[in-house]
N, C-alpha and C positions, 0 to 999 in steps of 0.2 A: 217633541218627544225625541229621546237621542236612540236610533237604531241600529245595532250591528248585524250584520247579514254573512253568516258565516257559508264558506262556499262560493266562489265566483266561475261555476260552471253555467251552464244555459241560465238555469233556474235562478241562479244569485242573480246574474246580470240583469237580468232583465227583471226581479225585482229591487235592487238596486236603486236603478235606474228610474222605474216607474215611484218609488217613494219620495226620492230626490226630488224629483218633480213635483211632488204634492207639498212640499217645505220641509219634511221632517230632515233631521239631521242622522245624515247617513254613512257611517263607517264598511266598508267591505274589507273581509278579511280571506284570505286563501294560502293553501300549503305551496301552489305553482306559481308560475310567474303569469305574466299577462297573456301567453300563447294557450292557456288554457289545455296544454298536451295530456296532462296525468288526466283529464275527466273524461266521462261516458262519452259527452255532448262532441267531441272530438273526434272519436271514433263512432260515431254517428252517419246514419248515409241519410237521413234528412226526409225521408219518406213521410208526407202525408196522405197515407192510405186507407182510410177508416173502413174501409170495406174486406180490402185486401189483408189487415189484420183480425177477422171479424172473427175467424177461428178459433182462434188461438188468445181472444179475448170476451171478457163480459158485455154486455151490450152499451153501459153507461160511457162503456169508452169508445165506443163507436160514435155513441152521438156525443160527447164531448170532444170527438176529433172530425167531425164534419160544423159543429160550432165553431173550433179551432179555424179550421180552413177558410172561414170566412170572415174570422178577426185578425188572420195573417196580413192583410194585405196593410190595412188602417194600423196596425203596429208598426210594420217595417215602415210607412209612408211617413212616422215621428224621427224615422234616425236620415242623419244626411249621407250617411254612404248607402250606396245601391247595393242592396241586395240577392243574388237569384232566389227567382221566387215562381213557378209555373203552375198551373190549374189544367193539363190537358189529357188526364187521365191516367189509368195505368191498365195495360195490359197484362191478364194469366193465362199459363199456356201449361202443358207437360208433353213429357214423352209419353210413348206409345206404350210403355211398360209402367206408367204411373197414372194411365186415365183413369183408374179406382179412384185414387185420391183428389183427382181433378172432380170428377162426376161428383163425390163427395161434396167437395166446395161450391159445382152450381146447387143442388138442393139444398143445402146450407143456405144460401142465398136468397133460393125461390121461397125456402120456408120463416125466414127471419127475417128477411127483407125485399120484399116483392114491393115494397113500395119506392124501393131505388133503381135508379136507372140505371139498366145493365144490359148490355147486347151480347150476345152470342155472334160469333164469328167465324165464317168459312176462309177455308185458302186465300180467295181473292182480296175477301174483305179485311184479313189480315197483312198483306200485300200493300192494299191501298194502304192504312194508318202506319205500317211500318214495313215498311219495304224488304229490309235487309233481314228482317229474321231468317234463321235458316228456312229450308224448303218441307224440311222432316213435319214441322206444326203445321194440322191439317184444321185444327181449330184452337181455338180460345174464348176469352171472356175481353170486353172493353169495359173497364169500368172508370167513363166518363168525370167523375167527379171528384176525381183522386188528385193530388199535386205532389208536388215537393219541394224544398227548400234549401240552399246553401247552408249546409251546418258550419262550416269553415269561415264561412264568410259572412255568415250573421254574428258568431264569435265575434270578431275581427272589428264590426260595425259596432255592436255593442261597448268593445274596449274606446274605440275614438270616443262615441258618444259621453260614457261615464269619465273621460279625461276631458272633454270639451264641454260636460257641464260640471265638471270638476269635484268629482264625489271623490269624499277620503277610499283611497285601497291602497291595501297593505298585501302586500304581495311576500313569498316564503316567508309567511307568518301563519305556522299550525296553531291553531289551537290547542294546546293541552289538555286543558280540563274547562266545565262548562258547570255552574250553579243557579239553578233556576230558585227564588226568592218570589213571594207574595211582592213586593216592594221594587223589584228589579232582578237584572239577571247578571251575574258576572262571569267574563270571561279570561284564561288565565294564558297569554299569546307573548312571545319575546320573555317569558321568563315573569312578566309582570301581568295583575290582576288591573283589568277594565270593567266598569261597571258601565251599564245602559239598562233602561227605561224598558227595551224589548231587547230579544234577539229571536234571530231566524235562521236556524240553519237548515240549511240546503247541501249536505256535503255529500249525501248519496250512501254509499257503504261505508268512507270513511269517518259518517257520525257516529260509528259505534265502540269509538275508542276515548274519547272526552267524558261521559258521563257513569255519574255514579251508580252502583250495582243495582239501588231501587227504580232509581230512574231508566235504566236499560231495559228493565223487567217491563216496567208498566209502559214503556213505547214503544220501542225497539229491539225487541226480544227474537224477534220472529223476522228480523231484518238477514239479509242474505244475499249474497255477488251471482251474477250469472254471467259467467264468461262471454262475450259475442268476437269476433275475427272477420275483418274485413280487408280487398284489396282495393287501391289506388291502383288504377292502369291507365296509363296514356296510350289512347286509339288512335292516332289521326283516319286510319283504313274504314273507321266502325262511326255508322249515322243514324245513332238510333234516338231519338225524340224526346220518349215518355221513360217511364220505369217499367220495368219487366219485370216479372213474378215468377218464377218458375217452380213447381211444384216438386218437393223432392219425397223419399223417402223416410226422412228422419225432421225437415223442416221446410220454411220455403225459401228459398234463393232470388234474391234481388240482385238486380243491373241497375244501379242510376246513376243517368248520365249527367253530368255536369258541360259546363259552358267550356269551349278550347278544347275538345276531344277527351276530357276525362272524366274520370267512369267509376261507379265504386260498386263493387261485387260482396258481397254480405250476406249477413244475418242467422250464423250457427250461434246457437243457443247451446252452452255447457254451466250445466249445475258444478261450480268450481268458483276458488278464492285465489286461481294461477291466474297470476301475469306473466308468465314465461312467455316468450317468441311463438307465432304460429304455430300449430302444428303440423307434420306432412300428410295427415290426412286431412283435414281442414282445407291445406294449402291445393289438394288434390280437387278437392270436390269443386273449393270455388272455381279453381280456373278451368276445371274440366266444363263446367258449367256453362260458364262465360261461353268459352268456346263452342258447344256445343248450341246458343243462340246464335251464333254470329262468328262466323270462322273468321272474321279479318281480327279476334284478340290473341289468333296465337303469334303476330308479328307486335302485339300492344309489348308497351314497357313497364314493367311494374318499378313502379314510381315511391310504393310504399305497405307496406304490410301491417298490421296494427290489430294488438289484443286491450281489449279494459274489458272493467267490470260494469255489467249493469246493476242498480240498486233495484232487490226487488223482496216483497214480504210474501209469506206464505200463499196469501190470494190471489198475489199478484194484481192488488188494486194499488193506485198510488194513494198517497196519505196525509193530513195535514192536520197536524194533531195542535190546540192550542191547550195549554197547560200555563197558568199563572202568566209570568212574562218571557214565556216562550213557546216559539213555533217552530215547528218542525214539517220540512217540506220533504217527504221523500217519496223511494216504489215505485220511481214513472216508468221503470223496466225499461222496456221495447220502446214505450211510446212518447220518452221526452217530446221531440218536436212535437208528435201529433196533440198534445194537449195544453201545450206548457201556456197559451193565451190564456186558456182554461183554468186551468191553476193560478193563472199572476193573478186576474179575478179574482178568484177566491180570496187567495192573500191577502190583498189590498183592501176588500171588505172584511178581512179579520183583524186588520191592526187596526181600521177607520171602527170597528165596533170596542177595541181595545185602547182605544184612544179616548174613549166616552166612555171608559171605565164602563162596558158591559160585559159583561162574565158568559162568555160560551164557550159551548162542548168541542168533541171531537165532530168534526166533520170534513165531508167529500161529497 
């Protein structure tokens, strides 16, 4: 079966990759080049926190991203570049003027998930697991079973991999336009119409511009951008471990640190279709933030600033819609990393059911 896979963001590559591997004949198509800079997955801080997102999400994604966490390791262990990849939990904390919202999140917790393993933590014991917090947090939450993962550099591994087992991709090659057929699906890329067997796209928000008015309606009607803002800061001063959570008033602020002193400070949430630069309040909250964990980031060096859109639908569940010979992967929002093992699954058992010509629905 000849597949083209529209999209080589997280989700393309790595289903890509995993089809290649099963024999089908595999085309990847994308509007970027191979650095992957215009996608979500890019401006990603690689957080898998199934707990730490448990708020702000449905439950099925919770336990689709603690499933996740434990097919992370058996994925990365198929690509030959190393990956950072950690399991050593994540710490929440707040100030003194936002323990509502903190108190909030442990009964959240104790009432949804009492069957997960969570410690509550004094001064000291906050001390011991992470030494350098500031002095201000007089408690927190440990929650053991969190990780995270190099989104930059699972990109990165991904791209060797699909070059070193040699899958066609076509790099600044937009799709145009997309027709999905009882018989096949054709794609209309460089000016010229491709036809294939399947196609899958993966493009995120940018699927909502290739298909036809009926087609938009009946899939992606209710598809929508959510701005996120994140900083790259080089610490060398700052030795912090795990990921930090910090509770704020409008969302929650993440620190994760990566390997060589750098650090990605994130996760504002703006209902918006801007890609415009930062902005100064954004710019304000993150670094005040930062700061306000761990004084040695007001000597850190911002190394890089960055706005994309997240893909996300009204419910904000992600979605994988098959229709005739085409798939539609999108709505991972927040939670690319933490699901995306989750979803190739899925994928792979919907083209292997589409490949035995069996006819199924929508599903997730």
């Amino acid at each position: 079966m000849k597949i083209a896979v529209v999209g080589a963001g997280l989700m393309g590559r790595l289903i890509a990759l995993s089809l290649a591997r099963q024999g089908y004949q595999v085309c990847l198509y994308d509007k970027d080049n191979k650095q992957a800079k215009q996608s979500a997955a890019y401006a990603a801080g690689g957080l898998l926190t199934p707990l730490g997102e448990s708020m702000s999400c449905e439950p099925n994604i919770v336990e689709m991203g603690f499933t996740s966490l434990k097919m992370w390791p058996e994925l990365l262990a198929t690509l030959d570049e190393n990956v950072y990849f950690q399991k050593q939990g994540a710490i929440m904390v707040s100030h003194e003027q936002d323990k509502g919202d903190y108190q909030r999140f442990v009964q959240h917790i104790e009432r949804n998930y009492g069957q997960c393993t969570v410690n509550a933590l004094n001064r000291q014991q906050l001390n011991e697991l992470e030494p350098e917090l500031t002095p201000q947090f007089n408690q927190g939450l440990f929650l053991p079973d969190e990780g995270q993962i190099d989104n930059r550099k699972l990109l990165t591994a991904l791209q060797k991999q699909l070059e070193l087992e040699q899958v066609n991709w076509f790099t600044e090659a937009e799709v145009s336009q997309l027709k999905n057929q009882a018989s096949h699906c054709q794609l209309t890329v460089y000016g010229q119409v491709q036809t294939f067997d399947l196609v899958i796209d993966c493009r995120g928000v940018g699927a909502r511009k290739s298909y036809g008015e009926k087609q938009q309606t009946s899939s992606l009607h209710d598809l929508r951008a959510v701005r996120g803002e994140l900083f790259h800061l080089f610490a060398p001063e700052v030795h912090l471990s795990r990921p930090i959570r910090l509770m704020h008033p409008r969302y929650q602020l993440y620190i994760a640190p990566k390997p060589n002193h750098l650090y990605l400070v994130g996760a504002t949430e703006i209902e918006s279709d801007d890609l415009s630069p930062m902005t100064v309040r954004s710019a304000l909250e993150l670094l005040s933030a930062a700061y306000s964990v761990n004084a040695g980031f007001a000597e850190a060096n911002i190394r890089q600033h960055i706005s994309q859109l997240r893909p996300a639908f009204s419910d904000n569940q992600p979605k994988l819609l098959v229709n005739q010979r085409l798939i539609q992967v999108n709505g991972l929002y927040r939670h690319g990393f933490l699901i995306a093992p989750v979803m190739l699954k899925k994928v792979t058992l919907a083209v292997s059911q589409l490949d035995q010509k069996v006819v199924t629905g929508t599903s997730i």
